[in-house]
VEXDREN-2710 file (C-alpha; in Angstrom, 1 decimal):
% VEXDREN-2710
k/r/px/py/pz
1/UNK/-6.7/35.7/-8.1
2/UNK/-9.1/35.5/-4.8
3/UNK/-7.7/34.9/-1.3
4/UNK/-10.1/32.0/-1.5
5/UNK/-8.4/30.7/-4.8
6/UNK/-5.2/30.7/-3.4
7/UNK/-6.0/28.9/-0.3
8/UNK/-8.2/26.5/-2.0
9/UNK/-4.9/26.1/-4.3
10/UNK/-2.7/25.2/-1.3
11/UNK/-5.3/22.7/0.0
12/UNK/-5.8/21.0/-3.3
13/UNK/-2.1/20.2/-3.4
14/UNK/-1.1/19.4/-0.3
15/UNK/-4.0/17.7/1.1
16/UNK/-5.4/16.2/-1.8
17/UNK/-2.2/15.7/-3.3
18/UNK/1.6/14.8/-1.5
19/UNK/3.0/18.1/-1.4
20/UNK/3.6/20.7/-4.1
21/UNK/6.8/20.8/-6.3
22/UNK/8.1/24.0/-7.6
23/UNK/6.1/26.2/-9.7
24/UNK/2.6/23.4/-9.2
25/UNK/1.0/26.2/-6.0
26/UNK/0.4/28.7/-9.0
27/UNK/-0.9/26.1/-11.5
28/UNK/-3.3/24.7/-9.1
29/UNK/-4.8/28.1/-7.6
30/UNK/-6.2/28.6/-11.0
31/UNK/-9.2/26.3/-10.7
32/UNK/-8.3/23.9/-7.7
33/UNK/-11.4/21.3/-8.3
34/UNK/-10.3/21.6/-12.3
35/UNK/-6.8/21.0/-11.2
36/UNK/-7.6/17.7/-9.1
37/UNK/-10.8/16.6/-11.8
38/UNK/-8.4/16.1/-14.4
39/UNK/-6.4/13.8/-12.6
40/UNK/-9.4/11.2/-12.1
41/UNK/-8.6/8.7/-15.4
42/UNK/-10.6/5.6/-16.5
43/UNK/-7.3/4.0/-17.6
44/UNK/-5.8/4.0/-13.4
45/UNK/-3.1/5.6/-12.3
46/UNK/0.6/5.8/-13.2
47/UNK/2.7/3.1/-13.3
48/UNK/6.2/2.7/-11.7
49/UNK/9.1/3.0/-14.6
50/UNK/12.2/0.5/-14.2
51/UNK/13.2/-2.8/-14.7
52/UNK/9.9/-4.2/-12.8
53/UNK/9.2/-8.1/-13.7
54/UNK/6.0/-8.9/-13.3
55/UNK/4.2/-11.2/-10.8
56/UNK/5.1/-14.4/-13.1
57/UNK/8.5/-13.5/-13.7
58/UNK/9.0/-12.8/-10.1
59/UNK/7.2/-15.7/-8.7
60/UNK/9.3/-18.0/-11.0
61/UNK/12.1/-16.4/-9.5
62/UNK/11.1/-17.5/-6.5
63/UNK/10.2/-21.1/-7.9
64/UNK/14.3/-21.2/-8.5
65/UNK/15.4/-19.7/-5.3
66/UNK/13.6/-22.9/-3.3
67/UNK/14.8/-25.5/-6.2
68/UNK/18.5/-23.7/-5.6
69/UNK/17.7/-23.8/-1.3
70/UNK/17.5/-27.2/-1.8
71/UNK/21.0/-28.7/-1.5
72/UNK/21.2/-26.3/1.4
73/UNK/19.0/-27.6/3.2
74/UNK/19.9/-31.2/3.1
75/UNK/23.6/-30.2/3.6
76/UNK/22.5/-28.3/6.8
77/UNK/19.8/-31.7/7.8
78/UNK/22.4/-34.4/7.1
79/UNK/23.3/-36.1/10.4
80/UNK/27.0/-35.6/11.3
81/UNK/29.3/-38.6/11.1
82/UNK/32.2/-39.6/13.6
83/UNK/34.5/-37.4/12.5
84/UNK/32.6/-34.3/12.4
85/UNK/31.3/-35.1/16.2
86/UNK/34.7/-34.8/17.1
87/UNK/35.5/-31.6/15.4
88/UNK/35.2/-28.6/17.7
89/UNK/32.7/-26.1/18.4
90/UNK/33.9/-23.2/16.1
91/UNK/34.6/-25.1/13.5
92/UNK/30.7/-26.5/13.4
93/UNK/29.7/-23.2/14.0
94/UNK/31.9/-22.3/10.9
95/UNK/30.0/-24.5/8.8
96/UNK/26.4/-23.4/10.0
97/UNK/27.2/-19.6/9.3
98/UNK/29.1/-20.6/5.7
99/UNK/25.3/-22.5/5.1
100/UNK/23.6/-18.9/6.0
101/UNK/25.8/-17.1/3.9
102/UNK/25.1/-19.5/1.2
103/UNK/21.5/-19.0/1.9
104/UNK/21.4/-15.0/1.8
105/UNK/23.7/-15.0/-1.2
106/UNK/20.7/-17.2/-2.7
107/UNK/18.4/-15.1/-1.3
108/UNK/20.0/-11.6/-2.6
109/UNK/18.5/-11.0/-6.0
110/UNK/14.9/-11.2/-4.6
111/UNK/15.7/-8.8/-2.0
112/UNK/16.7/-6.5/-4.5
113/UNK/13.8/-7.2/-6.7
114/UNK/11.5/-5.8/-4.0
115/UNK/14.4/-2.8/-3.3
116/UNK/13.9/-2.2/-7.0
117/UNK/10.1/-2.3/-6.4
118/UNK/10.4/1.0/-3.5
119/UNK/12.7/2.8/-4.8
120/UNK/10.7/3.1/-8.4
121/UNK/7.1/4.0/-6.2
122/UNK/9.1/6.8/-4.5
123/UNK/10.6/8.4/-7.6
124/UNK/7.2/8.1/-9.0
125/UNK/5.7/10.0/-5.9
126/UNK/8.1/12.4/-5.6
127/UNK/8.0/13.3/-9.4
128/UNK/4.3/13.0/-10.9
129/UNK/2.1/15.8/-11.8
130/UNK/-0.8/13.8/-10.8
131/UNK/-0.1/13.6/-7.2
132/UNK/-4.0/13.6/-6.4
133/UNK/-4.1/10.9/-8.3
134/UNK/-1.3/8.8/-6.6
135/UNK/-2.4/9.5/-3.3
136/UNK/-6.0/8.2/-4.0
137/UNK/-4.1/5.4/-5.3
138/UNK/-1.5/4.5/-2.4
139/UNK/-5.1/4.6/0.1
140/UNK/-6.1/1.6/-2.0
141/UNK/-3.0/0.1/-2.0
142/UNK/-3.0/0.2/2.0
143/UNK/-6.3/-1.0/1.7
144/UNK/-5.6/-4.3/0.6
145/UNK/-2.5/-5.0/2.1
146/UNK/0.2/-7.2/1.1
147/UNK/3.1/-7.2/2.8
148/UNK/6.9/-8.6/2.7
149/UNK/6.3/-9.8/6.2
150/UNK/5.8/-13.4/4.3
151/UNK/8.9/-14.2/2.1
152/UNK/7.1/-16.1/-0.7
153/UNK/4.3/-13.0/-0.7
154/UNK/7.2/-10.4/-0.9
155/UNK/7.9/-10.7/-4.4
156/UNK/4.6/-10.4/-5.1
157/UNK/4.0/-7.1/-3.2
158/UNK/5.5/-4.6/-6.2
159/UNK/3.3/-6.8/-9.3
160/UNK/0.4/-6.9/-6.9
161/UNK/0.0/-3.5/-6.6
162/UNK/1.2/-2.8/-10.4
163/UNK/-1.7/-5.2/-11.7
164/UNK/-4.5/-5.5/-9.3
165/UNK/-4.7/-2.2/-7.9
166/UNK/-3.1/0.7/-9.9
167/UNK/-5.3/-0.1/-13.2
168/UNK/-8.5/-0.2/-11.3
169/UNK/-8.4/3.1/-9.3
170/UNK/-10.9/5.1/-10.9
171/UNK/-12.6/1.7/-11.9
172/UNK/-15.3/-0.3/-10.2
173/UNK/-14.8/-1.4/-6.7
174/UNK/-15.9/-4.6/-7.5
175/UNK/-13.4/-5.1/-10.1
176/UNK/-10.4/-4.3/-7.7
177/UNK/-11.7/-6.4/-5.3
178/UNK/-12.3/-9.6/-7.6
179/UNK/-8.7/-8.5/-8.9
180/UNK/-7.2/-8.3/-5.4
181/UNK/-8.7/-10.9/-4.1
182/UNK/-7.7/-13.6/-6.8
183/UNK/-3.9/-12.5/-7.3
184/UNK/-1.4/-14.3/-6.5
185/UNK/0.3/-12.0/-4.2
186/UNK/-2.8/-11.8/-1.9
187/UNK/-3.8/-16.0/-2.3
188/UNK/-0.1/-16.3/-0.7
189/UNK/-0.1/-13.4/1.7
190/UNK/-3.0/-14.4/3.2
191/UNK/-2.8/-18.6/2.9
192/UNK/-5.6/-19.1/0.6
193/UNK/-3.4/-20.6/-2.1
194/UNK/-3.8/-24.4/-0.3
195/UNK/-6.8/-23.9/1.4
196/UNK/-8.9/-26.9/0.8
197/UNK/-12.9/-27.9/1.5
198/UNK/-13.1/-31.0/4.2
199/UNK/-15.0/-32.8/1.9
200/UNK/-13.6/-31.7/-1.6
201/UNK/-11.0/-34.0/-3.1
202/UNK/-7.9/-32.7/-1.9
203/UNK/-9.5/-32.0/1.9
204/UNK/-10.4/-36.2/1.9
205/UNK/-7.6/-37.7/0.2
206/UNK/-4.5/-35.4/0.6
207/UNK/-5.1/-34.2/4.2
208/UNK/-5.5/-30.4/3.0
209/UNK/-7.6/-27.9/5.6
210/UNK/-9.8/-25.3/4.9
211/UNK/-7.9/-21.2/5.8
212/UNK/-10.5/-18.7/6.5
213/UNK/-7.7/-15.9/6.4
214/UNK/-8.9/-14.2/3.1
215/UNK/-12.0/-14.9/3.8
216/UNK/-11.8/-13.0/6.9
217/UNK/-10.1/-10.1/5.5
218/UNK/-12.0/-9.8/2.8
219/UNK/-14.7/-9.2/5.0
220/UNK/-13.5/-7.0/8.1
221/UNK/-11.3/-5.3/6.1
222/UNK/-11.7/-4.9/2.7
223/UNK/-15.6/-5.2/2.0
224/UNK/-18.3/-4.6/4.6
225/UNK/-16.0/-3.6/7.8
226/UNK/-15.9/-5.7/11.4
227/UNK/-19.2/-4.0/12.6
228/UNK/-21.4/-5.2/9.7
229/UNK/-22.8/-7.6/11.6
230/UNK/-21.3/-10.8/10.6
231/UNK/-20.6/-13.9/12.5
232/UNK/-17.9/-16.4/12.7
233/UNK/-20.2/-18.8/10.3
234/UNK/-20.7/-16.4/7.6
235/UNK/-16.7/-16.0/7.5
236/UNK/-16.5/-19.9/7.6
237/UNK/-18.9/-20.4/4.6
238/UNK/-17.2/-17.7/2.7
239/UNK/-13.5/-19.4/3.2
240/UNK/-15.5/-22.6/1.9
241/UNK/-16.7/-20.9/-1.4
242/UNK/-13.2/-19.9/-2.0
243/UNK/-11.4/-22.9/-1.7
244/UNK/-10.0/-23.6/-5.1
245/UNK/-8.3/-20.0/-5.6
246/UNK/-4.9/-20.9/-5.3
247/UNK/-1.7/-20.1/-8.0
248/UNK/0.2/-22.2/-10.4
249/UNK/2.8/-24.1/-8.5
250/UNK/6.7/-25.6/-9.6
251/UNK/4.8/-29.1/-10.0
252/UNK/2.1/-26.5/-12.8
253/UNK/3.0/-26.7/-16.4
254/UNK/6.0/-23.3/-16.9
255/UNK/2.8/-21.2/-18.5
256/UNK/0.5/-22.0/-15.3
257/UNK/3.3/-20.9/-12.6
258/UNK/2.9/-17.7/-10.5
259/UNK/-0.6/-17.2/-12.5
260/UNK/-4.2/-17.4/-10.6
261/UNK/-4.9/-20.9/-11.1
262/UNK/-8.7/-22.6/-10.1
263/UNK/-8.3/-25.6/-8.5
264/UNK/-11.2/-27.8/-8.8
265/UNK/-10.3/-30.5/-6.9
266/UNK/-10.2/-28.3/-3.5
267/UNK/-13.3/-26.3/-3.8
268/UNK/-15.8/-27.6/-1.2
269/UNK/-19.5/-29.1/-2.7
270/UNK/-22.8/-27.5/-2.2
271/UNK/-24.7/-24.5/-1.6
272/UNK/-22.7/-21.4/0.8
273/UNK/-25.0/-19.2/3.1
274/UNK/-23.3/-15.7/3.7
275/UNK/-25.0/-12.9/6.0
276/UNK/-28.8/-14.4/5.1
277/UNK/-28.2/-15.0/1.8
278/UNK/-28.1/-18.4/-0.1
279/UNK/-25.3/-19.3/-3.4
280/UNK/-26.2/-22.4/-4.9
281/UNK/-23.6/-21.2/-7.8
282/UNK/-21.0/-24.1/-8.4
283/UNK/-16.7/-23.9/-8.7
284/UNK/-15.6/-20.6/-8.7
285/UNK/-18.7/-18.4/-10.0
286/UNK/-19.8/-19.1/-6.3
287/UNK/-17.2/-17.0/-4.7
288/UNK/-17.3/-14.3/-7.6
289/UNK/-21.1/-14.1/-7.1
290/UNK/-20.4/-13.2/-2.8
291/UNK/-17.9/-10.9/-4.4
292/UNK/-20.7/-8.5/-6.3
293/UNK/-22.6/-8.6/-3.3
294/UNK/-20.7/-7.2/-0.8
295/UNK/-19.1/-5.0/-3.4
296/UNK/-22.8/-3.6/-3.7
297/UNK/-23.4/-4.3/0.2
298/UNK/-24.5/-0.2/2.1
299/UNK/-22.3/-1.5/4.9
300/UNK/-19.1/-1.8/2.4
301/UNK/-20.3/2.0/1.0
302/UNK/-20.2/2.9/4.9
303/UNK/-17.0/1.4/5.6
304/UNK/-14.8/2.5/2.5
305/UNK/-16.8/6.1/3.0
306/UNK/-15.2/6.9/6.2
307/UNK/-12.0/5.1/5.5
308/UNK/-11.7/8.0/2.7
309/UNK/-12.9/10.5/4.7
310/UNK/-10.6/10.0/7.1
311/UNK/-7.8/9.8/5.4
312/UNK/-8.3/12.9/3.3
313/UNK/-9.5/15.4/5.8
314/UNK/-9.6/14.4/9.7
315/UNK/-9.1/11.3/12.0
316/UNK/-12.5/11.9/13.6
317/UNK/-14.2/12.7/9.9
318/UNK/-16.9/14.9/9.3
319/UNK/-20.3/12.7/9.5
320/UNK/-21.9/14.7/6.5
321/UNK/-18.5/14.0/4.4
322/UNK/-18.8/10.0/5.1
323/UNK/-22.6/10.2/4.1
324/UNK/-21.5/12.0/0.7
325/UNK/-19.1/9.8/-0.3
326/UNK/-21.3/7.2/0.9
327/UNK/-24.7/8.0/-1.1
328/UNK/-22.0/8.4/-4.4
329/UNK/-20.4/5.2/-4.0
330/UNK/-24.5/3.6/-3.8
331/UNK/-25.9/5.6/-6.5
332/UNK/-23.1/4.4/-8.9
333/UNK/-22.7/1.2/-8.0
334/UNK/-19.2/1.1/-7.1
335/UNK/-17.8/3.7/-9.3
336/UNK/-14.8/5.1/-7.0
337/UNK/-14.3/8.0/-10.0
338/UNK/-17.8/9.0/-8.9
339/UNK/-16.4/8.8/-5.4
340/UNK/-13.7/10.8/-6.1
341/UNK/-15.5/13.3/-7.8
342/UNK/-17.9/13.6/-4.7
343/UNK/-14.6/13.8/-2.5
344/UNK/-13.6/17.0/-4.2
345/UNK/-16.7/18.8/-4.3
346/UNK/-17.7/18.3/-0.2
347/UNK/-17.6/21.8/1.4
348/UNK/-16.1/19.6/4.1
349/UNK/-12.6/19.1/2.4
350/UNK/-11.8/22.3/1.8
351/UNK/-11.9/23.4/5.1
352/UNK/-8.6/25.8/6.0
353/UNK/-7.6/23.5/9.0
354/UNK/-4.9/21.4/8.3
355/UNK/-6.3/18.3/10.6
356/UNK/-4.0/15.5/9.0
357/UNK/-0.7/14.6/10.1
358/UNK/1.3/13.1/7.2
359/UNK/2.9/9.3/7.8
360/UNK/6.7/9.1/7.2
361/UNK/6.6/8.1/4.0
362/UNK/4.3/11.4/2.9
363/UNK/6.8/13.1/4.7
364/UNK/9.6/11.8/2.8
365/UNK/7.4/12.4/-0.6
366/UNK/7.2/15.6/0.2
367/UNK/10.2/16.3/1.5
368/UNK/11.5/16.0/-2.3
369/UNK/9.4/17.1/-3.9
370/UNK/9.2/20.6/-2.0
371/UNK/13.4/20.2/-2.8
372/UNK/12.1/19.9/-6.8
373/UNK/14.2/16.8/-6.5
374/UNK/13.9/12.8/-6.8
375/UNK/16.5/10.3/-4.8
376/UNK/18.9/8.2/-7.0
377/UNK/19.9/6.0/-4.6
378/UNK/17.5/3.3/-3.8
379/UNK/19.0/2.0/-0.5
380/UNK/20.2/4.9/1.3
381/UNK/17.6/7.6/0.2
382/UNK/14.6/5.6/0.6
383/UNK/14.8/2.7/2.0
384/UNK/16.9/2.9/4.7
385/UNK/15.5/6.2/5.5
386/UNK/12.3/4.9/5.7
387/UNK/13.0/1.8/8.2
388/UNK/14.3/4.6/9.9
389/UNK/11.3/6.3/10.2
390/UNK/9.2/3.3/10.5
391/UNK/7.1/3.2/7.5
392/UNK/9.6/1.2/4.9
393/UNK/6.8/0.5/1.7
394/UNK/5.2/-2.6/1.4
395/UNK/6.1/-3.6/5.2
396/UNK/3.0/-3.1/6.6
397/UNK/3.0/-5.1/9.9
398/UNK/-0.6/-6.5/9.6
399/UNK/-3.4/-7.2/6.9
400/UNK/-5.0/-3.7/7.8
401/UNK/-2.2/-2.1/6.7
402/UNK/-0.2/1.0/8.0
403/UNK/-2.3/3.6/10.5
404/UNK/-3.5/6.2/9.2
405/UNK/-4.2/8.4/12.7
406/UNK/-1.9/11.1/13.8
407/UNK/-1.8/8.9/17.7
408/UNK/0.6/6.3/16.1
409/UNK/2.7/8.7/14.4
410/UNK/3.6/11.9/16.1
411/UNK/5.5/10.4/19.2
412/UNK/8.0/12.3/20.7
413/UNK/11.0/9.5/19.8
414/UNK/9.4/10.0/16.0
415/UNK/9.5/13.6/15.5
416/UNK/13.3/13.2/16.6
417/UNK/13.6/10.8/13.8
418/UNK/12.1/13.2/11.5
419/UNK/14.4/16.0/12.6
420/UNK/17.2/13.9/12.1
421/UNK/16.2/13.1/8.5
422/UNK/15.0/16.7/7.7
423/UNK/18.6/17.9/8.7
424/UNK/21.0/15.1/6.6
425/UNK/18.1/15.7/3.8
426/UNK/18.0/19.4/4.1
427/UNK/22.3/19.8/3.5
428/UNK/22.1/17.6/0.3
429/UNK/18.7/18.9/-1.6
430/UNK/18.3/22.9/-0.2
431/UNK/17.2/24.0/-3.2
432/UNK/20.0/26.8/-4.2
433/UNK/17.6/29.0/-6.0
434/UNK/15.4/31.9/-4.4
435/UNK/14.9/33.1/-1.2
436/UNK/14.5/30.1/1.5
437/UNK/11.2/32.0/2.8
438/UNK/10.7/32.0/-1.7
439/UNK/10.7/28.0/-1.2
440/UNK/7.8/28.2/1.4
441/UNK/5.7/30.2/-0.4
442/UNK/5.7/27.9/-3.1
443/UNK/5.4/25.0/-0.9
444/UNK/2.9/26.2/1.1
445/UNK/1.4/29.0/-0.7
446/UNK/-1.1/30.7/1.7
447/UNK/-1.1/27.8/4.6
448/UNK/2.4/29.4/5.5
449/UNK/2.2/31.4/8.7
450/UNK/3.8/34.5/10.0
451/UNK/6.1/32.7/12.8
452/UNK/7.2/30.1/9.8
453/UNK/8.5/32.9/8.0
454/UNK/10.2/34.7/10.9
455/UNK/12.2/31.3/11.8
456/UNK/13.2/31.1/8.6
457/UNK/14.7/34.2/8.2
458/UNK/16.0/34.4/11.0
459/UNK/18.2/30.5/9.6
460/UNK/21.5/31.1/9.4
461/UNK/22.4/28.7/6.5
462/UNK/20.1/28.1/3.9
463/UNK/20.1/24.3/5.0
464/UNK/18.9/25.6/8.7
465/UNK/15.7/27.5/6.6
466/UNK/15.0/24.6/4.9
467/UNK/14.8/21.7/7.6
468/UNK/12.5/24.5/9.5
469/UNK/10.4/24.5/6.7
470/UNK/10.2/20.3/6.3
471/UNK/9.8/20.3/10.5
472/UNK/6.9/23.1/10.9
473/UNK/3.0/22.4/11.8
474/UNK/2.2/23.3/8.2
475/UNK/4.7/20.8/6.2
476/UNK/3.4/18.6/8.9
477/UNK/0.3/18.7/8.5
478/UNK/-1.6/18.7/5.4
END
């Protein structure tokens, strides 16, 4: 096996993939394009295994927490009588905090819903053989963001990403974006569910306005990108040719509840006009037929080009990469398989320099699996470790989801945070087998360098090698 094979090997898995697990360097070196080809599947990507309700199960969860709030919140609005304005402070304050217990006891099961939702993603991660294919995977989740940061979106954030994005991966764009766009994880997230035309039925008699938060997103962020040229109108228009996406509702028959559900009643009449061009479709074909054409738009190839390219090779991407992955996404229409297939034949990603600097949760990925390990314990392995950290899943603080620039991760404060981790990690999951500088190798395979292996022989414990391993520039950097 070539020098060149065995480079190429470490690059495939660690920067195409999210680390390498024992034994998967020497499997990879073999043919490292073969090795990351083979992971590029019509049918999506791997799902999460566990007890994972999907997005009607959970929303109707949901549905019973508010109809179960309810008494609470009457008790805690009912004016006090004599008696009670008499009582003294602590024992008023006793019966607020007694209602706020009663309302995170309520409140409990959903929480652990979403728990449930993290912890299976991260085993996933940490375990899979296909770990180009969950990374290209986990980009498009960030992509189109939903986040917990709304409470009735947050059960929705696990089934979102389980239905609209993970089966469409190695799809057509357009198809994950019609997907995305209509579940009902994003038409809550982003307040599209009760968005209503002035002058449709609901906007006249039921005093209902029009939100132009999907709208807006789906253009600056998901589609075309802010610099496409746009203006305020176009996003305006597009809101108004998606007012009627919204999701079945307690008040909706049981079978309607938690689904996608077209209202009629809210879409607002007549023709839409969107960056020059004119859809005189009617109800909900209107919207779908703006979908195709941004999906097909050069400025969305440009924008979702360089979004890839830097998030697989550099911050400040090469401009020849971008224009690769660019002209593949045009000349197949959509066809991110095709994109990803250009993606691993440019010269430009294979280049020796490690230029990426992984995001807490890649850290944590692969932390374990460089430890051959997986957690077991949802709370304190993953998700409090990755609060910690500042990168807990599905969390993501805005629409545009988490950074993906070294500038807003590698801060002083957070590579203490990631020393800290490495070091409680390292004493639990050191692997016991082979030499520590052995475990580098294999992690690492030829991006290891000379002064890694001195610091790590020079560890006293085997716990000391191994946190030097998960803290140098190469495990790092990918």
């Amino acid at each position: 096996m070539t020098a060149s094979k065995t480079l190429e090997g470490a690059i495939a898995v660690t920067r195409f993939g999210l680390g390498a697990k024992p034994g998967e360097m020497t499997e990879a070196a073999d043919d490292p394009h073969g090795w990351l080809k083979a992971q590029i599947t019509r049918d999506g990507a791997e799902q999460p295994q566990g007890n994972l309700p999907g997005s009607v199960e959970r929303f109707q969860s949901f549905i019973g927490y508010q109809t179960g709030l309810a008494p609470i919140r009457r008790q805690r609005k009912a004016p006090m009588t004599v008696s009670m304005a008499g009582e003294d402070e602590a024992m008023q304050q006793h019966a607020a905090d007694q209602l706020k217990e009663e309302r995170r006891a309520a409140l409990q099961p959903l929480l652990e819903g979403v728990r449930d939702e993290i912890f299976a993603r991260t085993r996933l991660a940490a375990a899979t053989s296909q770990s180009f294919r969950e990374r290209w995977t986990l980009f498009w989740a960030n992509h189109f963001t939903v986040s917990t940061s709304k409470l009735q979106a947050s059960v929705l954030v696990g089934p979102f990403e389980r239905e609209a994005i993970r089966p469409h991966v190695f799809g057509r764009f357009e198809d994950m974006l019609v997907a995305s766009s209509t579940h009902p994880g994003m038409l809550l997230y982003l307040d599209q569910a009760r968005s209503a035309g002035p002058n449709s039925l609901g906007g006249l008699y039921r005093k209902m306005g029009l939100n132009e938060n999907l709208a807006r997103e789906i253009m600056e962020l998901h589609t075309v990108g802010a610099d496409a040229g746009y203006t305020q109108g176009d996003v305006t228009e597009f809101a108004r040719a998606l007012t009627g996406y919204s999701i079945g509702y307690k008040n909706d028959p049981p079978d309607e509840q938690g689904r996608f559900l077209y209202r009629p009643q809210l879409h607002e009449p007549g023709a839409r006009t969107v960056m020059g061009r004119r859809y005189e479709q009617s109800g909900q074909d209107q919207a779908r037929a703006i979908f195709a054409d941004l999906a097909a738009s050069p400025k969305t190839a440009e924008h979702l080009a360089k979004k890839l390219a830097i998030h697989f090779v550099a911050d400040d991407p090469p401009r020849a990469l971008v224009a690769k992955l660019r002209d593949a996404y045009l000349r197949s229409n959509g066809d991110l398989a095709e994109v990803a297939h250009s993606l691993i034949e440019a010269p430009e990603c294979w280049s020796p320099e490690a230029r990426k600097f992984k995001t807490p949760y890649e850290f944590v990925v692969s932390g374990y699996r460089a430890a051959g390990a997986e957690p077991s314990d949802p709370a304190k392995e993953v998700v409090q470790p990755l609060t910690f950290l500042g990168q807990r899943p599905f969390a993501a603080p805005q629409p545009n989801g988490w950074s993906d620039v070294a500038a807003d991760w590698a801060a002083p404060d957070a590579l203490v945070k990631r020393l800290t981790w490495a070091t409680k990690f390292s004493a639990y999951y050191a692997p016991n087998d082979g030499a520590p500088v052995d475990v580098a190798a294999a992690t690492l395979g030829d991006r290891m360098s000379a002064a890694l292996k001195t610091a790590m022989a020079r560890a006293e414990t085997r716990f000391e090698a191994f946190s030097i391993l998960l803290m140098s520039p190469e495990f790092q950097r990918r």
